[in-house]
gemmi code that builds the backbone of each chain (N, CA, C; Angstrom):
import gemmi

chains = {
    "A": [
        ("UNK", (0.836, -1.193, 0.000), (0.000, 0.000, 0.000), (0.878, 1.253, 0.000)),
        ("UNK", (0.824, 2.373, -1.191), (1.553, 3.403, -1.390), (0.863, 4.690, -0.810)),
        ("UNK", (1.430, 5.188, 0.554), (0.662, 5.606, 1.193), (0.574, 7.493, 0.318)),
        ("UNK", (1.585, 7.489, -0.262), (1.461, 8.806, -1.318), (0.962, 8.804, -1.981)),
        ("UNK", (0.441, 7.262, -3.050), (-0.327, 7.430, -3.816), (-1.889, 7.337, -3.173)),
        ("UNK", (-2.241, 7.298, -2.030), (-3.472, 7.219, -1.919), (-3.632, 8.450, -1.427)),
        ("UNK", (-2.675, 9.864, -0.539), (-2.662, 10.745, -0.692), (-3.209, 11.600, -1.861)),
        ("UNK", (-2.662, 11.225, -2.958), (-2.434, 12.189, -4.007), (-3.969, 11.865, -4.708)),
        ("UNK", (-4.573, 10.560, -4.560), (-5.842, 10.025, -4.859), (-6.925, 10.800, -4.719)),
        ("UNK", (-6.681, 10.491, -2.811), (-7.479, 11.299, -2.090), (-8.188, 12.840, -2.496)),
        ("UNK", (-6.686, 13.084, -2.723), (-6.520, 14.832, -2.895), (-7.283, 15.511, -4.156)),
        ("UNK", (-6.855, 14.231, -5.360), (-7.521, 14.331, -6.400), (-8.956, 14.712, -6.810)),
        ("UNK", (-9.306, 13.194, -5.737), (-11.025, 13.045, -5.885), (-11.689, 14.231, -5.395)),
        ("UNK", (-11.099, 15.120, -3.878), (-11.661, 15.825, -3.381), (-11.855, 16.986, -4.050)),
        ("UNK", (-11.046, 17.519, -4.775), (-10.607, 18.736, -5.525), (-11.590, 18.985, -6.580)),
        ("UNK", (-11.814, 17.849, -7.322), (-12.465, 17.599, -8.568), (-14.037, 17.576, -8.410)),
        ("UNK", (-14.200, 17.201, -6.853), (-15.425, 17.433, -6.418), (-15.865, 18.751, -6.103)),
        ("UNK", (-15.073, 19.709, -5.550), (-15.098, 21.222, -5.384), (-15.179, 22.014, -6.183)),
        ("UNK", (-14.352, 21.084, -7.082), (-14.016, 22.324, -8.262), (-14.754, 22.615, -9.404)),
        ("UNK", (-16.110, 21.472, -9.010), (-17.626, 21.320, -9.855), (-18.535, 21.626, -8.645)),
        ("UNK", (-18.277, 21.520, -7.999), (-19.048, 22.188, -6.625), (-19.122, 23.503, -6.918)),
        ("UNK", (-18.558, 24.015, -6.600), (-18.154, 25.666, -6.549), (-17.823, 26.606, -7.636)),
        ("UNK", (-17.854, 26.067, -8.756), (-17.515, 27.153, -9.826), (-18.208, 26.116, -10.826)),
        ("UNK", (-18.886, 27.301, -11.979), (-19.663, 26.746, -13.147), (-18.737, 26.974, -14.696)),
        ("UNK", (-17.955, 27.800, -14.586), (-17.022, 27.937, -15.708), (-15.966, 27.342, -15.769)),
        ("UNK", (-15.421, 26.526, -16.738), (-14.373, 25.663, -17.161), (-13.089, 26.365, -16.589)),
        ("UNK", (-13.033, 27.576, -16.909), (-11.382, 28.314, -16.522), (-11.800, 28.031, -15.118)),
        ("UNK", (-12.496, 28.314, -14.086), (-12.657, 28.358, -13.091), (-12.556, 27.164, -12.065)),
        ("UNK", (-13.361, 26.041, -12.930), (-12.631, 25.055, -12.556), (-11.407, 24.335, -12.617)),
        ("UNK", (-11.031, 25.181, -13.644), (-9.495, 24.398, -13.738), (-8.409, 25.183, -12.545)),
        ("UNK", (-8.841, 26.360, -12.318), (-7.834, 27.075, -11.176), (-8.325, 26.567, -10.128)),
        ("UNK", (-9.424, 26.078, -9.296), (-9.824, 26.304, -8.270), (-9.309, 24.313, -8.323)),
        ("UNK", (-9.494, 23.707, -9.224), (-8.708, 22.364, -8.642), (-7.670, 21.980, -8.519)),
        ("UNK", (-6.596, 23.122, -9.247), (-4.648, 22.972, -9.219), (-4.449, 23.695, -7.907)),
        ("UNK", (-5.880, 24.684, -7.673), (-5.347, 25.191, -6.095), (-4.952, 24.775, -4.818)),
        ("UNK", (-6.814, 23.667, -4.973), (-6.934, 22.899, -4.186), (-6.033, 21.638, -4.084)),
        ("UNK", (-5.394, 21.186, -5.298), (-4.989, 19.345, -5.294), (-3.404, 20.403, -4.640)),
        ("UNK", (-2.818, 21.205, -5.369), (-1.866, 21.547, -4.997), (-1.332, 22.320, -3.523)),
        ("UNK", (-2.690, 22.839, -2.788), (-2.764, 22.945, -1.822), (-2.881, 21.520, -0.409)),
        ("UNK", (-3.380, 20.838, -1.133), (-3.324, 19.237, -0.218), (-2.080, 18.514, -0.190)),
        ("UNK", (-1.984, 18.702, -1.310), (-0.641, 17.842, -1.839), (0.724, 18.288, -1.552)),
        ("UNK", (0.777, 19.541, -1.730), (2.368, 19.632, -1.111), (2.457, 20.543, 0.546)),
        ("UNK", (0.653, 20.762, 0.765), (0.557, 21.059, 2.398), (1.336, 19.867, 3.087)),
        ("UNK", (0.238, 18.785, 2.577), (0.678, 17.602, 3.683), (2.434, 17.274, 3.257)),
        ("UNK", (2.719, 17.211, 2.134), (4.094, 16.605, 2.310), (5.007, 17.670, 2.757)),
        ("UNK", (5.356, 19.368, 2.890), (5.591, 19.704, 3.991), (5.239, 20.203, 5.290)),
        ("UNK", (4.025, 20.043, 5.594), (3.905, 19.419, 7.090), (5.078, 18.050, 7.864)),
        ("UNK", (4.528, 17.244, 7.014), (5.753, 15.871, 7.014), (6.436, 16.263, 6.949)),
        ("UNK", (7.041, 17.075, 6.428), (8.786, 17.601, 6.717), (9.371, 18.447, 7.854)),
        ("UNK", (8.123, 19.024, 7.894), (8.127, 19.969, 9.312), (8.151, 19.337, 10.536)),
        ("UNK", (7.251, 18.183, 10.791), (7.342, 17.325, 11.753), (7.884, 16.262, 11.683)),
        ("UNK", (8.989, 15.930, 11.044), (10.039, 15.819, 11.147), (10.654, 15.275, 12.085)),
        ("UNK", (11.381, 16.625, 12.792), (12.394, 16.576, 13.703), (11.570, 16.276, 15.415)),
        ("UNK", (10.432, 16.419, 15.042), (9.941, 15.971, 16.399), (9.159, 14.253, 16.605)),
        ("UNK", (9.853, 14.296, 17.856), (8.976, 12.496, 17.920), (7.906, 12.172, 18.431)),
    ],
    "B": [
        ("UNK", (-46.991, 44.485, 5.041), (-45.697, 43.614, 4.652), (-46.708, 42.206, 3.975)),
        ("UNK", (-46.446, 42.045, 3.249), (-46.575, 40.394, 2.308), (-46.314, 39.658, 3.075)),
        ("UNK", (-46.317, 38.297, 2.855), (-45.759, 37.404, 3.863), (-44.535, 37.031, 3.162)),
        ("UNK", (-43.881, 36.991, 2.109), (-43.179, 36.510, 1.321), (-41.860, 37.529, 2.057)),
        ("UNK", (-42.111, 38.829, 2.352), (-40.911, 39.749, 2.321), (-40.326, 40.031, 3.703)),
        ("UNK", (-40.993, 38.866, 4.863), (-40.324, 38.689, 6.203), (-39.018, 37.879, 5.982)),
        ("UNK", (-39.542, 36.847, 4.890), (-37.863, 35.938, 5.229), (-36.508, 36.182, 4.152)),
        ("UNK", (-36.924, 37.196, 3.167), (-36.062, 37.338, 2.355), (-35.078, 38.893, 3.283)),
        ("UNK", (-33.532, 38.430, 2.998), (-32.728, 39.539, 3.562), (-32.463, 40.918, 2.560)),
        ("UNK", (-33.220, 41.927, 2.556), (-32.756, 43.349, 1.861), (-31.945, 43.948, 1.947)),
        ("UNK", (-31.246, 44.378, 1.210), (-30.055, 45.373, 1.675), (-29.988, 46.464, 0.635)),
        ("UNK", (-30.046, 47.394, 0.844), (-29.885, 48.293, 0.142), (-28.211, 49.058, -0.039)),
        ("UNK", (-28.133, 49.411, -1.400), (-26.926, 49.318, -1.920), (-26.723, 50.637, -2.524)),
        ("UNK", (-24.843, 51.129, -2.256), (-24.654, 52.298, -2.502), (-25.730, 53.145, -4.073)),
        ("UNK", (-25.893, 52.463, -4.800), (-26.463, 53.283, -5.785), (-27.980, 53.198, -5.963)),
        ("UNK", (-28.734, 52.843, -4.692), (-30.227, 52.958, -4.230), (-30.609, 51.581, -4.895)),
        ("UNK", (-30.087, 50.867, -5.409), (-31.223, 49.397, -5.779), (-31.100, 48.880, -4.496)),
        ("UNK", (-31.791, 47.916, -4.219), (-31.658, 46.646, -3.833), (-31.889, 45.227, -3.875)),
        ("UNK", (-30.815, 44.506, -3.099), (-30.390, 43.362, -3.247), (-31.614, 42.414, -2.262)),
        ("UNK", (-31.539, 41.408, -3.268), (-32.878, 40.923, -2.400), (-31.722, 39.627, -1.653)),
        ("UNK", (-30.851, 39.747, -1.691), (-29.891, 38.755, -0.674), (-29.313, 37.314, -1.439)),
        ("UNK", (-29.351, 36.584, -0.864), (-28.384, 35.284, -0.946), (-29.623, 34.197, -0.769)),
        ("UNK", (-30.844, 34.670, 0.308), (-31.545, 33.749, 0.104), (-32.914, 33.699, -0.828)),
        ("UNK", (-32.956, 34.113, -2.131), (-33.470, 34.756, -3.020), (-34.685, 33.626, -3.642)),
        ("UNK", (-33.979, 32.174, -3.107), (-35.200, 31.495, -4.020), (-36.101, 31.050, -3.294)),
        ("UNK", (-37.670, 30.714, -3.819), (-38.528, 30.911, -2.711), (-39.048, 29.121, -2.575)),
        ("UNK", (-39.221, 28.657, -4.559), (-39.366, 28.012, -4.634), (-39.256, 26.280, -3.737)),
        ("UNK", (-40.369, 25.298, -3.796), (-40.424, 24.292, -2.550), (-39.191, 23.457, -3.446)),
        ("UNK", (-38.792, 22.157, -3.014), (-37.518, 21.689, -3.805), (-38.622, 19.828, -3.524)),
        ("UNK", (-38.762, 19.788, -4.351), (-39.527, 18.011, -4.177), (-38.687, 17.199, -3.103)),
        ("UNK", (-39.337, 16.328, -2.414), (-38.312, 15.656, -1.656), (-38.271, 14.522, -2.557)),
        ("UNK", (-38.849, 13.841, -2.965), (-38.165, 12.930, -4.230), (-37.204, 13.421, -4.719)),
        ("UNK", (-36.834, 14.493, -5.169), (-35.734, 15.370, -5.706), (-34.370, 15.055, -4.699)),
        ("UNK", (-34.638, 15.233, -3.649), (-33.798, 15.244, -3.138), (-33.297, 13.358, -2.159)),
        ("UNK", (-34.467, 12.967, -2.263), (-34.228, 11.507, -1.930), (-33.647, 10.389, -2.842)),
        ("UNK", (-33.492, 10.646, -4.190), (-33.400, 10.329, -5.587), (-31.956, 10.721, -5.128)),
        ("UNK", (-31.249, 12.329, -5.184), (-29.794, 12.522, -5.397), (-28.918, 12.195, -3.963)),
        ("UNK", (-29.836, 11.696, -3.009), (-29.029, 11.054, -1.824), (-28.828, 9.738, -2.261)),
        ("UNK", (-29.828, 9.055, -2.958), (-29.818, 7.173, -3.379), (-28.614, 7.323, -3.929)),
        ("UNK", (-29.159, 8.070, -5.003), (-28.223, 7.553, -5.885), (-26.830, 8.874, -6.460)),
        ("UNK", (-25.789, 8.848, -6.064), (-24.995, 9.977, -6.742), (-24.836, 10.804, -8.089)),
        ("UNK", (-25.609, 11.843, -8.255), (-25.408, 12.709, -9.422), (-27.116, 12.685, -10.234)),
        ("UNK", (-27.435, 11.267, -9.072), (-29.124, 11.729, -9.556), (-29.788, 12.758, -9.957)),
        ("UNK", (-29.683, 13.634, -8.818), (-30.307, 14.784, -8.757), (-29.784, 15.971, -9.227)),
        ("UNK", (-28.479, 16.125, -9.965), (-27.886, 16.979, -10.917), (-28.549, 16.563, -12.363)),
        ("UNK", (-28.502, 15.392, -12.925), (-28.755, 15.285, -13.775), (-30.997, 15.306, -14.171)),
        ("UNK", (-31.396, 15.485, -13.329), (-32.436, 15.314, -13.607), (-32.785, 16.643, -13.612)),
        ("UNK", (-31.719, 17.728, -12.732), (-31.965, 19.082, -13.055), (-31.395, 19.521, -14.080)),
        ("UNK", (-31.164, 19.034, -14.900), (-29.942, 19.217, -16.462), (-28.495, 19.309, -16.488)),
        ("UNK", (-28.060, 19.269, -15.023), (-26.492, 19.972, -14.926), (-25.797, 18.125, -15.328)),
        ("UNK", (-25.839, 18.013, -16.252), (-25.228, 16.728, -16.516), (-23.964, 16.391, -16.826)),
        ("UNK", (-23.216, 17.000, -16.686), (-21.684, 17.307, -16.930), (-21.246, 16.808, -15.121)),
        ("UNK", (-22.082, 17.798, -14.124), (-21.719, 17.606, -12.872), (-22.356, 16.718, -12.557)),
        ("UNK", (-23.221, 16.019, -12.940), (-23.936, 14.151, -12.605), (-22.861, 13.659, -12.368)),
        ("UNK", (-22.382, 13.538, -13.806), (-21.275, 12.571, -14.131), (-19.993, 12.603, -13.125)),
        ("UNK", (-19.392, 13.637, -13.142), (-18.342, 13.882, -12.438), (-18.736, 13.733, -10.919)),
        ("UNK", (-19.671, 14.485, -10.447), (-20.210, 13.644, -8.848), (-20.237, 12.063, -8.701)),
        ("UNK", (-20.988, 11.207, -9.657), (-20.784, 10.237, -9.624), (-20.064, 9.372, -9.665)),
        ("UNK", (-18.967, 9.685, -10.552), (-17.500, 8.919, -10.806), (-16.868, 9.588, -9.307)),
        ("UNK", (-16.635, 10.258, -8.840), (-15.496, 10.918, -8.447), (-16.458, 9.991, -6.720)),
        ("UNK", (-17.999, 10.146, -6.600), (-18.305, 9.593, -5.169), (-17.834, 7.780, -5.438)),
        ("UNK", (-18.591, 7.660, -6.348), (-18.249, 5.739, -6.478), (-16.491, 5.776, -6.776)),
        ("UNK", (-16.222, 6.288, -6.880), (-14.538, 5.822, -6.878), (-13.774, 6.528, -5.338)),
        ("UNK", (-14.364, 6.605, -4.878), (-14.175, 7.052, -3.281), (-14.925, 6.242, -2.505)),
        ("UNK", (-15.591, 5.372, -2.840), (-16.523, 4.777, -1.867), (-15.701, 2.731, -2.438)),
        ("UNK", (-15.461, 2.946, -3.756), (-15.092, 1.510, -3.733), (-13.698, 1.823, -3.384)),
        ("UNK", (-12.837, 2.769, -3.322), (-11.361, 2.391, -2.950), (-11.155, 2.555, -1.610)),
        ("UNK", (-12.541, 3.051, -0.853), (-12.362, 2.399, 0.934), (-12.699, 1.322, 0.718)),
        ("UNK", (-13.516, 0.831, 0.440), (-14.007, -0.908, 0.572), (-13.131, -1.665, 0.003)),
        ("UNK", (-11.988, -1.480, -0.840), (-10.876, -2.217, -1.328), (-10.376, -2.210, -0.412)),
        ("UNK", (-9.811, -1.239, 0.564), (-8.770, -0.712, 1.103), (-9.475, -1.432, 2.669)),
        ("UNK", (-10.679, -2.142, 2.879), (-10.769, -3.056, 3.754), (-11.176, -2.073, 5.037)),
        ("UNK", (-12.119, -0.545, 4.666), (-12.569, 0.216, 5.710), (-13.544, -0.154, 5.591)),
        ("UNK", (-14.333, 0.298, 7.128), (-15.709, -0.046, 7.209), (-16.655, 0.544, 7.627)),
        ("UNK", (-18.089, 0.194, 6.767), (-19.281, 1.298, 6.557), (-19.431, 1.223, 7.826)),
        ("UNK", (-19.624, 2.436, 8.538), (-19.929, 3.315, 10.238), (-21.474, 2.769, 9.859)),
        ("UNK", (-21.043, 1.932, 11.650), (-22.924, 1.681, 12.108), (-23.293, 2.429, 13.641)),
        ("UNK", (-23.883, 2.952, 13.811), (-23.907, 3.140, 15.268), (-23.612, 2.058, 16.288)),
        ("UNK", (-22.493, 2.184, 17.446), (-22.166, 1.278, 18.294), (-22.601, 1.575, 20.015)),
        ("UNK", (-23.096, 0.489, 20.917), (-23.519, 0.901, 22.185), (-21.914, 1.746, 22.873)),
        ("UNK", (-22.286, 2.934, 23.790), (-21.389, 3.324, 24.128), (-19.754, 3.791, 23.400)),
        ("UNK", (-20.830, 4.089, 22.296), (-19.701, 5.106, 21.308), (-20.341, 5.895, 20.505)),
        ("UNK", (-20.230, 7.344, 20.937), (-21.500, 7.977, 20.410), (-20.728, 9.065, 18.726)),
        ("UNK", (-19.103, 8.894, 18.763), (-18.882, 8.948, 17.686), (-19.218, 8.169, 16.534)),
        ("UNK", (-19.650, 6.983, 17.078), (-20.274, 5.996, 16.261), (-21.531, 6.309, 15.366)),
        ("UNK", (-22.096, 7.272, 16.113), (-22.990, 7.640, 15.313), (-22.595, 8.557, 14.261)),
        ("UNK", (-21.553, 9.674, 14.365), (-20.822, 10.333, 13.288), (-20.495, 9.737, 11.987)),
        ("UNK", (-20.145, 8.425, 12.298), (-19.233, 8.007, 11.211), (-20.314, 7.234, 10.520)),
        ("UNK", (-21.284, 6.320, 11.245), (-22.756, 6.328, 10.526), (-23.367, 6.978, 9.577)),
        ("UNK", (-23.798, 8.409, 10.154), (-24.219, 9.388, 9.167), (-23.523, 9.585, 8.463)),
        ("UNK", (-21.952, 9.738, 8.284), (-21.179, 9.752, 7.313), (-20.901, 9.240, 6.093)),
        ("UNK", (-21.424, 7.279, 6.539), (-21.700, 6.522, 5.648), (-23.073, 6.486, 4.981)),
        ("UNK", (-23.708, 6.493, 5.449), (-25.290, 6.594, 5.073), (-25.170, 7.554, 4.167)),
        ("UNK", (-24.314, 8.928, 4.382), (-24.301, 9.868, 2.820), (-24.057, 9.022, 1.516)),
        ("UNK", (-23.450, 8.118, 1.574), (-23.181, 7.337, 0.320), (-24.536, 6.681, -0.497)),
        ("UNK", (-25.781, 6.323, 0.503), (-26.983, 6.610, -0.258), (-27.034, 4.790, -0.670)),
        ("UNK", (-27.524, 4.636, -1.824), (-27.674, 3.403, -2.106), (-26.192, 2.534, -2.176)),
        ("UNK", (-25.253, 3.001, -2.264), (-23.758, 2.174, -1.947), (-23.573, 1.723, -0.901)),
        ("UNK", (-24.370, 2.622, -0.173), (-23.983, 2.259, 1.955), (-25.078, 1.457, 1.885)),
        ("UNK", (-26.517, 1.182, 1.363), (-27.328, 0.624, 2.113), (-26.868, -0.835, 1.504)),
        ("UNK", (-26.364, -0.826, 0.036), (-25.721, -2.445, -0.512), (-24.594, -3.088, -0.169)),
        ("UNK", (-23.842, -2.316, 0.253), (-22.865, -2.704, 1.503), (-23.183, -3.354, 2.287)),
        ("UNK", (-24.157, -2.904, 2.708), (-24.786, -3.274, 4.391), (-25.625, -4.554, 4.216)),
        ("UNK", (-26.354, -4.179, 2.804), (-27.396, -5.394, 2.725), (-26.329, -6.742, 1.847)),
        ("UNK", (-25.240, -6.635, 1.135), (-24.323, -7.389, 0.666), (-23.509, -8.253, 2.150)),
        ("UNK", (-23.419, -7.761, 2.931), (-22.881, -8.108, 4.499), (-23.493, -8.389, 5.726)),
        ("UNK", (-24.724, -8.108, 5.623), (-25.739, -8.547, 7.065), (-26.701, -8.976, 6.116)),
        ("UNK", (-27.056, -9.094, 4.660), (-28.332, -9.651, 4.387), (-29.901, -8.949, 4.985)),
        ("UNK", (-30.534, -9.332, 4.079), (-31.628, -8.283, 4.499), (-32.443, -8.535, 5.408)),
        ("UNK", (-32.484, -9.689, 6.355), (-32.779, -10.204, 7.403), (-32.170, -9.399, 8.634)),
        ("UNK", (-30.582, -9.521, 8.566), (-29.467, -9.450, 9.107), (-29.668, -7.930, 9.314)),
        ("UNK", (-30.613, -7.114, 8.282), (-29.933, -5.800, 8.517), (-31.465, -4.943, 9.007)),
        ("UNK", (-32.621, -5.714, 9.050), (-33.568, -4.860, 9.369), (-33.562, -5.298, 10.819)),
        ("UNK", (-33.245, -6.911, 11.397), (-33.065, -7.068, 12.767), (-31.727, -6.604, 13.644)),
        ("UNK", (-31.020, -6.062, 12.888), (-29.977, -5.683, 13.398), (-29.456, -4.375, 13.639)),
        ("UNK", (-30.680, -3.472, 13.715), (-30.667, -2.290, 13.441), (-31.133, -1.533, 15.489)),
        ("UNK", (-30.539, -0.769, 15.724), (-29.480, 0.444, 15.428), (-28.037, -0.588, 15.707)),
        ("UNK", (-28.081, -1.414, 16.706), (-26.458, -1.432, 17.064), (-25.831, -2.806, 16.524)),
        ("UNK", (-26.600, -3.955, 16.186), (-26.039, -5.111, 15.561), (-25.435, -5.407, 13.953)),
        ("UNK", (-25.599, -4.014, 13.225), (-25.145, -4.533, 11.717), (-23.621, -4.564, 12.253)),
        ("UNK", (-23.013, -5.166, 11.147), (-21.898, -5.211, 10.379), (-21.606, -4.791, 9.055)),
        ("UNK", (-20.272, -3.829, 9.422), (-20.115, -2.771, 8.618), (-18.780, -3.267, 7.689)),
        ("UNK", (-18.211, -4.622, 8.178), (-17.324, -5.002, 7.122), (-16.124, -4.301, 7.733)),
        ("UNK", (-14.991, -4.431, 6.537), (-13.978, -4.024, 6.772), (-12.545, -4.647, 8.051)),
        ("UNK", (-11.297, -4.468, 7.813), (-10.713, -5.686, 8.577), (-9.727, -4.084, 9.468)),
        ("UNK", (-10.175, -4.075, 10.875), (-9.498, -3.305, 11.711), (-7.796, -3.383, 11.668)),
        ("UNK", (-6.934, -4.668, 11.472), (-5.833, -5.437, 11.395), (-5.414, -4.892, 10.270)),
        ("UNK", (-6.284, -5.061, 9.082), (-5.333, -4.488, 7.484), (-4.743, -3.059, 7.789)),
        ("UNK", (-3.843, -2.912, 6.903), (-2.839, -1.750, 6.442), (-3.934, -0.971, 6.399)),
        ("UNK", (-4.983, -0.616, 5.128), (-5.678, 0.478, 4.740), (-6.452, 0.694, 5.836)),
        ("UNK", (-7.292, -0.003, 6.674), (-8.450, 0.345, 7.094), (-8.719, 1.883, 7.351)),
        ("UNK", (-7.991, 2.647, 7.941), (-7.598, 4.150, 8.301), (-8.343, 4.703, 7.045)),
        ("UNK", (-7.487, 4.416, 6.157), (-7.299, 5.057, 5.261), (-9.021, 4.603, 4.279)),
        ("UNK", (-9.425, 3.671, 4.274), (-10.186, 3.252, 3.620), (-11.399, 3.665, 4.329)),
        ("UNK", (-11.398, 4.084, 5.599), (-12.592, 4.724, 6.928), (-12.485, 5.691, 5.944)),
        ("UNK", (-11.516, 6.732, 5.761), (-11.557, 8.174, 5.101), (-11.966, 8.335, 3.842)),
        ("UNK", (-11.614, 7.412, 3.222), (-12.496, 7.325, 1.993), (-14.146, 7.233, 2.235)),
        ("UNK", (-14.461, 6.440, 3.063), (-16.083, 6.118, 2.719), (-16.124, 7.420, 3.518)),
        ("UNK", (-16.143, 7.894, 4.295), (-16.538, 8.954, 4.781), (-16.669, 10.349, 4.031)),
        ("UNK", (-15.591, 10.469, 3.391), (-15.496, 11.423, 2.502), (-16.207, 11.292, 1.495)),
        ("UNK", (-16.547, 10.602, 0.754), (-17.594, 9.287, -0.175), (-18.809, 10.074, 0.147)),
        ("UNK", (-19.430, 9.872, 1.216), (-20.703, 10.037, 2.412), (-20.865, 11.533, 2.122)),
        ("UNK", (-19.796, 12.145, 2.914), (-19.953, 13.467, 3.032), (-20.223, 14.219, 1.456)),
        ("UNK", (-19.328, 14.137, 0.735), (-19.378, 14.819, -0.435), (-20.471, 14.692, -1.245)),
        ("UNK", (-21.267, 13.436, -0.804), (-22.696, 12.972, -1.551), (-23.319, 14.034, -0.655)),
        ("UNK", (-23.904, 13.983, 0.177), (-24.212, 14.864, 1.051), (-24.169, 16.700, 0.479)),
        ("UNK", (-23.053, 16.919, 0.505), (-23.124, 18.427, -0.243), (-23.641, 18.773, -1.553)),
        ("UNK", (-23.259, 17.314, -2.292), (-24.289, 17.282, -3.481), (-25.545, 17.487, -3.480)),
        ("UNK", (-26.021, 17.014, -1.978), (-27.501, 16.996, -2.259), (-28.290, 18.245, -1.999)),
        ("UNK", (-27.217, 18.972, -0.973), (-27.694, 20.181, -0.643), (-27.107, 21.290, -1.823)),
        ("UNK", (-26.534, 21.072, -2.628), (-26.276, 21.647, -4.434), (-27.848, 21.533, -5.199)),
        ("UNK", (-28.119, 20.178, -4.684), (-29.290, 20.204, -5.408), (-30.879, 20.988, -4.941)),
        ("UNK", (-30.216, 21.092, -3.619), (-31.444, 21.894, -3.171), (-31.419, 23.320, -3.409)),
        ("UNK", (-30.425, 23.573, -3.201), (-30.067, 25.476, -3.755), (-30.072, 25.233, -5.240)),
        ("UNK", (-29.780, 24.595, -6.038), (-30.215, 24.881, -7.584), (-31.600, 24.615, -7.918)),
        ("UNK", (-32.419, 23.643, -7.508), (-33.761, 23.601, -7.745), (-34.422, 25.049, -7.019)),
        ("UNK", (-34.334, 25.251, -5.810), (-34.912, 26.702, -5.451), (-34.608, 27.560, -6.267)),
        ("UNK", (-33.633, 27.705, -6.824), (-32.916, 28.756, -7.477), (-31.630, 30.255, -7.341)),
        ("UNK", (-31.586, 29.393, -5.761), (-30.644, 30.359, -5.489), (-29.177, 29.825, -5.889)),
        ("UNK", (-28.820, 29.144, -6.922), (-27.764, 28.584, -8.119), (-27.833, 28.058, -9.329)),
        ("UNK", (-26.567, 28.325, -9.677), (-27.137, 27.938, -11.731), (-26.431, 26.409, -11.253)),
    ],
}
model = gemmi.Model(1)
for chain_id, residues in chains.items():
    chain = gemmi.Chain(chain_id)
    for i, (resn, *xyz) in enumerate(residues, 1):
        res = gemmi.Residue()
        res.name, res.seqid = resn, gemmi.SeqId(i, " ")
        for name, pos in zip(("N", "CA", "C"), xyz):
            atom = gemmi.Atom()
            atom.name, atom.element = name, gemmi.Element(name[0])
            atom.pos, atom.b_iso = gemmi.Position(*pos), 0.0
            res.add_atom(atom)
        chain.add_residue(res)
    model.add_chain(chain)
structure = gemmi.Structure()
structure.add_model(model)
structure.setup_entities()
């Protein structure tokens, strides 16, 4: 089990759901889901980097 | 005063019109309408014409709802003395006719009308790798059906295209 790829899954599905949720125009959805997947996606992997150094 | 113009919010706006607000539509919303896009995902987009977002609700909930159940998570039943239990219930139950064939695929339909509130079985293996992860899926699954449905209630009223 690739725990990044079910991350990046996750992140996917959710985004794609918002991003037809919340906006009716094509340009609109296309910004508001690179915001969102890219906001999940490299939040969580540096968070993980951030916590880190603590145990 | 009408009776119509107590529940709508007015505001009047720098150049003297006004805004009849955010909650603008008055219209009733069928509950078939809305029992239809809880069953079933994207139901109730597509029967209001938005069929582009059917589709994509639907793919995007059923492929969130079967890659927890791959992933060996399990549909939330209410449990005695766990009252988050009921959270994660309602959570699943957003999934609509996926959660109730789950349920009826795993307790049988015997199994699941006598076993109701605290005896179903919700599947899923606590021990596997995914389960975590496969809980978050159906949940998210649940939930996002869920906002769909309340999409469908603000677009049938009309307070959305």
């Amino acid at each position: 089990m690739d725990h990044l790829f079910l991350m990046i899954w996750h992140a996917l599905l959710v985004s794609l759901f918002f991003a037809f949720l919340w906006r009716t125009s094509a340009a609109g959805r296309r910004k508001l889901f690179l915001k969102t997947f890219l906001i999940m996606v490299v939040g969580a992997a540096a968070l993980g980097w951030l916590m880190f150094p603590f145990p | 005063m009408s009776a119509g113009e107590g529940s709508k919010t007015k505001k009047k706006k720098a150049d003297g019109t006004v805004d009849e607000g955010s909650s603008g539509g008055t219209r009733r919303v069928p509950a078939t309408l809305l029992l239809g896009a809880w069953l079933l995902p994207g139901l109730g987009h597509w029967i209001l014409g938005k069929k582009k977002r059917a589709v994509v609700f639907a793919v995007v909930i059923l492929c969130a709802f079967t890659t927890g159940v791959l992933l060996q998570g399990e549909i939330g039943t209410p449990k005695p003395q766990s009252p988050f239990s009921w959270l994660a219930a309602f959570a699943c139950l957003g999934n609509g006719i996926l959660s109730i064939g789950r349920l009826l695929w795993l307790n049988g339909l015997g199994g699941l009308l006598s076993g109701l509130p605290f005896g179903l079985q919700g599947g899923g293996s606590p021990s596997a790798a995914g389960f975590a992860y496969g809980n978050t899926f159906l949940y998210t699954a649940g939930l996002m059906n869920l906002l769909a449905v309340l999409d469908v209630s603000d677009i049938a009223r009309g307070d959305k295209d």
